[in-house]
C-alpha positions as CSV (number, residue, x, y, z in Angstrom):
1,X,103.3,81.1,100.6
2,X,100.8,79.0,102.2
3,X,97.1,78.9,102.1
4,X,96.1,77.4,104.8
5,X,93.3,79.3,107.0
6,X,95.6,80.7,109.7
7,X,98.5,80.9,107.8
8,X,97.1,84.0,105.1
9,X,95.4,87.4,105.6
10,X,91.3,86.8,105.2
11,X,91.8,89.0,101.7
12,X,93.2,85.7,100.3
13,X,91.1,83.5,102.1
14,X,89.6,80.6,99.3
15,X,91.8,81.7,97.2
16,X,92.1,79.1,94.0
17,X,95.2,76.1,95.0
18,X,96.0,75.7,91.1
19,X,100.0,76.2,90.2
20,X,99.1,78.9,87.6
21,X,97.0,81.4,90.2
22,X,100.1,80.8,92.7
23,X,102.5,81.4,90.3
24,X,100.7,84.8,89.3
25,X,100.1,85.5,93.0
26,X,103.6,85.3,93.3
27,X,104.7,87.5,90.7
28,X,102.5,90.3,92.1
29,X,103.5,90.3,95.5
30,X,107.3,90.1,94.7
31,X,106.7,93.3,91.8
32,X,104.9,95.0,94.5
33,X,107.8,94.4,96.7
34,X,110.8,95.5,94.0
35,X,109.0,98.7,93.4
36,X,108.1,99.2,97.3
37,X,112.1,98.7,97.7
38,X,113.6,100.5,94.5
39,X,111.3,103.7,95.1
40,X,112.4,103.8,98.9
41,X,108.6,103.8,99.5
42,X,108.7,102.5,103.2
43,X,108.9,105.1,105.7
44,X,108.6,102.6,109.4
45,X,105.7,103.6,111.4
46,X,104.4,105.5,108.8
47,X,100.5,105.6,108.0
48,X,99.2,105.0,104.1
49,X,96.1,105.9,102.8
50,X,95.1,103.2,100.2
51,X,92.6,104.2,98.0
52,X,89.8,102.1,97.0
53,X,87.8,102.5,93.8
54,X,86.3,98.8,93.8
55,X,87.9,97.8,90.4
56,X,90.5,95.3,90.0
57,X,93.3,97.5,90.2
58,X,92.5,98.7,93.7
59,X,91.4,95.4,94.9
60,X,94.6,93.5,94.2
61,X,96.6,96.5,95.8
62,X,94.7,96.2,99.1
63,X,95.6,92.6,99.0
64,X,99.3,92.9,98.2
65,X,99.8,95.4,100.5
66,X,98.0,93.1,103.1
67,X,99.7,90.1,102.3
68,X,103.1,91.5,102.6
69,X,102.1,93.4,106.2
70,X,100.7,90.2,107.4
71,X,104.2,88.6,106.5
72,X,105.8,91.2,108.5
73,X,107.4,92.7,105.1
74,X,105.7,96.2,105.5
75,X,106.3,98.1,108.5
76,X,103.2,100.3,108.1
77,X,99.9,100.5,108.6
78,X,97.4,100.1,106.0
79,X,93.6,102.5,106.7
80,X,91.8,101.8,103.4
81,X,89.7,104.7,101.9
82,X,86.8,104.6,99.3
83,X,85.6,107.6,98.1
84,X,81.8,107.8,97.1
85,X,81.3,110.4,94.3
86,X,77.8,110.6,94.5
87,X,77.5,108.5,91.2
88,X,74.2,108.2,90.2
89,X,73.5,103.9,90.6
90,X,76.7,103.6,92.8
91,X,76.3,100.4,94.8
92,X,77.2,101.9,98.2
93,X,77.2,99.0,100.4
94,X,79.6,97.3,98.6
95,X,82.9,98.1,99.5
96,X,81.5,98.4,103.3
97,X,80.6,95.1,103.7
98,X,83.2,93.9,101.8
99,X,86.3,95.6,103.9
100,X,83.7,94.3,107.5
101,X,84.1,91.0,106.3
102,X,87.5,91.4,105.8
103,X,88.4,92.8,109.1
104,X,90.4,95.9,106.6
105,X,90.4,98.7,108.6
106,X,89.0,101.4,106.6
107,X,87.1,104.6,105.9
108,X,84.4,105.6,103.3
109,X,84.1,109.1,102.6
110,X,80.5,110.5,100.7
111,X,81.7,113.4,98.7
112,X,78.9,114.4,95.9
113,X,81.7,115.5,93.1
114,X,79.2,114.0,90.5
115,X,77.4,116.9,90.1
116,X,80.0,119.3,90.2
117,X,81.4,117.8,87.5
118,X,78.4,117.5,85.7
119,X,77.5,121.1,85.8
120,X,81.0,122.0,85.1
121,X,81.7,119.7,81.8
122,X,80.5,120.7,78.5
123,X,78.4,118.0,77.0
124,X,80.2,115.9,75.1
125,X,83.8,116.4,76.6
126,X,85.6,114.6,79.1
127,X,85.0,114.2,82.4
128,X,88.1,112.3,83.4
129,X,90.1,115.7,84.1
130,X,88.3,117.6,86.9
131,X,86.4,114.4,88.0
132,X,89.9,113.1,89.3
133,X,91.2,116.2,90.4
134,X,88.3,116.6,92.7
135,X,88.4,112.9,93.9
136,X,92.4,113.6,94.2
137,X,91.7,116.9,96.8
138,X,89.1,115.2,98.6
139,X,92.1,111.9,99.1
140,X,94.4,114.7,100.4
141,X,92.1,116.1,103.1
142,X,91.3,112.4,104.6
143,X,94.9,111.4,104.1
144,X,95.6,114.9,106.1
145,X,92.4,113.8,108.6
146,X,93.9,110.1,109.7
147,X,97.3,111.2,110.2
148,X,98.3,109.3,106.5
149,X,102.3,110.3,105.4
150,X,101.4,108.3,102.1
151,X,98.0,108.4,99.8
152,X,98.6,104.7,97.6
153,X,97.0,104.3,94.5
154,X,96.2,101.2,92.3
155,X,97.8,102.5,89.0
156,X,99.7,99.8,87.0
157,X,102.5,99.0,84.5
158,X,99.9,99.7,81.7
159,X,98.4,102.8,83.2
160,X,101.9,104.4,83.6
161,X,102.8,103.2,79.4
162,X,99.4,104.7,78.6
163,X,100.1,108.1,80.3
164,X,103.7,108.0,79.1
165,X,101.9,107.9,75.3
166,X,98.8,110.2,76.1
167,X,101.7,112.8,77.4
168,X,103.6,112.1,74.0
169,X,100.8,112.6,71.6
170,X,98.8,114.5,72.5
171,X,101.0,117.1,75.3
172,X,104.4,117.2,73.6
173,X,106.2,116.2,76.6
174,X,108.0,113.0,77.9
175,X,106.4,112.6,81.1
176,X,103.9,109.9,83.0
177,X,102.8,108.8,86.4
178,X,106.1,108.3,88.7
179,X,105.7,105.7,91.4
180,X,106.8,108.3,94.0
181,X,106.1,111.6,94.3
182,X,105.4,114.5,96.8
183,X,102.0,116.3,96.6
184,X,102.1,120.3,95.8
185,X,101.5,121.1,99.2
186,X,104.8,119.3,99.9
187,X,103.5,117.5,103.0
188,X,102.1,114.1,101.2
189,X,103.8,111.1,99.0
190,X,101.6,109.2,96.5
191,X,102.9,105.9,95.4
192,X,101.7,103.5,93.3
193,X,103.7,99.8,94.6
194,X,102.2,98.2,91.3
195,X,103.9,100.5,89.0
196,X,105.4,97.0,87.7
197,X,102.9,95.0,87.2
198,X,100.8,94.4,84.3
199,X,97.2,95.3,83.9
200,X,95.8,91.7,83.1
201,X,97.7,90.4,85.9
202,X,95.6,92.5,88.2
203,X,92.6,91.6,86.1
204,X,93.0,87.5,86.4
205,X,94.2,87.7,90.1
206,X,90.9,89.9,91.1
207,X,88.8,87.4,89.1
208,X,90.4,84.4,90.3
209,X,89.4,86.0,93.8
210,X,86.1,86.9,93.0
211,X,86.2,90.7,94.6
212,X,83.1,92.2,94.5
213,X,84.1,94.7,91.2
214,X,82.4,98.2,90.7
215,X,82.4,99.7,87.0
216,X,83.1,103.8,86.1
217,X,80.5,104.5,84.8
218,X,81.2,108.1,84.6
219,X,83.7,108.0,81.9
220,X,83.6,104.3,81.0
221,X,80.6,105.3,79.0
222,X,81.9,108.2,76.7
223,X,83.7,106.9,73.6
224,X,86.8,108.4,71.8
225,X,88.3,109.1,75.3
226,X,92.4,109.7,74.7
227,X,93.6,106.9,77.1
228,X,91.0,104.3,75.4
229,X,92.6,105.3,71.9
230,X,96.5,105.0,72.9
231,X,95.0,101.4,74.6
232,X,94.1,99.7,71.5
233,X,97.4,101.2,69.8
234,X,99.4,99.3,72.7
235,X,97.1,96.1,72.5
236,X,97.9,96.2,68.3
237,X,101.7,96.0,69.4
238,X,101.5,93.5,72.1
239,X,99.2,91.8,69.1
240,X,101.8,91.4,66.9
241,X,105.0,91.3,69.1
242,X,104.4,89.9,72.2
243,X,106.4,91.1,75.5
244,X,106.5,95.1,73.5
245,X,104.9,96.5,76.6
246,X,107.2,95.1,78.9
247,X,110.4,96.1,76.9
248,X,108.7,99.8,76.7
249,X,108.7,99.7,80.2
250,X,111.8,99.1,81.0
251,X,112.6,102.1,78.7
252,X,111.2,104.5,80.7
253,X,113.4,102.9,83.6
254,X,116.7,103.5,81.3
255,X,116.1,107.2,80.2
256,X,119.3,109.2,79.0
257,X,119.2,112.7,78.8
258,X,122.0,113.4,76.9
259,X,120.4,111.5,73.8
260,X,117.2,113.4,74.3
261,X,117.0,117.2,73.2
262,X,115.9,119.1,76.4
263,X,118.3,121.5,77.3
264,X,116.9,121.9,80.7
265,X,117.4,118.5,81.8
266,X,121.5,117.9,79.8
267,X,123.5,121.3,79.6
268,X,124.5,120.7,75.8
269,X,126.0,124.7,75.6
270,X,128.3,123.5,78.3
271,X,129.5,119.9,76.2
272,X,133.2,120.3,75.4
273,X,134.9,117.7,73.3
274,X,139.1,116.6,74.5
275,X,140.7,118.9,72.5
276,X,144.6,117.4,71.3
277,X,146.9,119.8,70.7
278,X,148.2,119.8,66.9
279,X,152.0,118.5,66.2
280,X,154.4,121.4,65.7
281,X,156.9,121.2,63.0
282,X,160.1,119.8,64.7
283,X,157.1,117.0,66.0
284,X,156.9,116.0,62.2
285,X,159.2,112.6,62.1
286,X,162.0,113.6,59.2
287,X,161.7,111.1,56.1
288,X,164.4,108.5,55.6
């Protein structure tokens, strides 16, 4: 990949020239590229809706995705989206002038979920629930609006192990967020194309970049929140046996249903061993 001025999409423009920020650079945009490939994410001509929060996550999808349209590797085109929640303290100007400057082609959206989901959640609870369902309805109507087939979200490697643990815990079920999947309504995908890559890879790649990053401060602020709790379990494993999220990973990519117990998913009533039929007398060899 080169960095010269004309040869690299504006979103990597100044980006650093050491041989460990290319060499992480590198691994992103060829993860991004296995998953886009090994989901069968790439529908040509087709329209994606990326969504755009302003946190690290988000900000090294858009310029992954970018990257690999600019090279002619991604046969779509990209409309980025930001949604404005009404948060109080929100810096709305940000992401604007941020996707101007970067000639990103995009759309931001001013819906006040905020208070709904303030007047909705008892004090003290969490507001992660409704607050992203609302935000997830509101994505489905633009995605509906700009003639989107796709609605592409920033969730990661550790984001999918989290939920994977969250569902485990506390909602007795083996389940977490797949990197494809079609919406209720049956007429959207969602894909997440980092669904490989690791969380502080997105975090050193955004910083190296310097993107203008926006906090949640909605439920950043409440303590004892579920996800934050099965976090610091994963971080004392990766502590004390480095590469453990990685092979947990590749776990959920090797699932086998007929060493699980869910008769629903393995039809264990209808298992039947090889049966060998029993030696008859005159089969018995005579003794000498």
């Amino acid at each position: 990949m080169l960095d010269d001025a004309d040869e690299i999409h504006p979103l990597f423009a100044g980006a650093p020239r050491t041989t460990g920020f290319r060499k992480l650079r590198k691994r992103i945009v060829r993860q991004t590229r296995e998953a886009i490939d090994q989901y069968g994410m790439i529908e040509p001509g087709a329209r994606w809706l990326v969504c755009l929060s302003g946190g690290k996550d988000s900000y090294t999808l858009l310029a992954v995705l970018h990257e690999l349209k600019w090279r002619g590797l991604l046969p779509v085109d990209l409309l980025a989206c930001n949604l404005d929640q009404g948060q109080p303290g929100f810096p709305a100007t940000v992401l604007p002038e941020f996707l101007e400057k970067m000639g990103v082609p995009h759309r931001i959206e001013y819906q006040d979920t905020y208070s709904v989901v303030m007047d909705k959640v008892p004090q003290g609870r969490t507001y992660c629930a409704l607050c992203s369902r609302l935000r997830r309805g509101n994505l489905y109507r633009i995605a509906r609006e700009e003639g989107c087939s796709a609605v592409v979200l920033g969730h990661h490697r550790d984001d999918i192990l989290e939920t994977f643990f969250m569902n485990l815990f506390h909602g007795g079920r083996l389940a977490t967020m797949p990197p494809k999947l079609v919406n209720e309504e049956g007429d959207l995908f969602v894909y997440r194309p980092l669904a490989h890559v690791a969380e502080d890879d997105c975090a050193r790649f955004a910083a190296a970049m310097d993107y203008p990053i926006i906090p949640c401060d909605l439920c950043g602020s409440q303590d004892g929140l579920q996800r934050q709790q099965v976090k610091a379990i994963l971080d004392g494993w990766e502590k004390t046996r480095p590469g453990r999220r990685q092979v947990m990973f590749r776990a959920l990519m090797n699932a086998r249903p007929s060493h699980l117990l869910d008769p629903e998913l393995f039809d264990f009533a209808g298992l039947e061993r090889n049966r060998v039929q029993p030696r008859t007398d005159s089969e018995i060899p005579l003794l000498r």
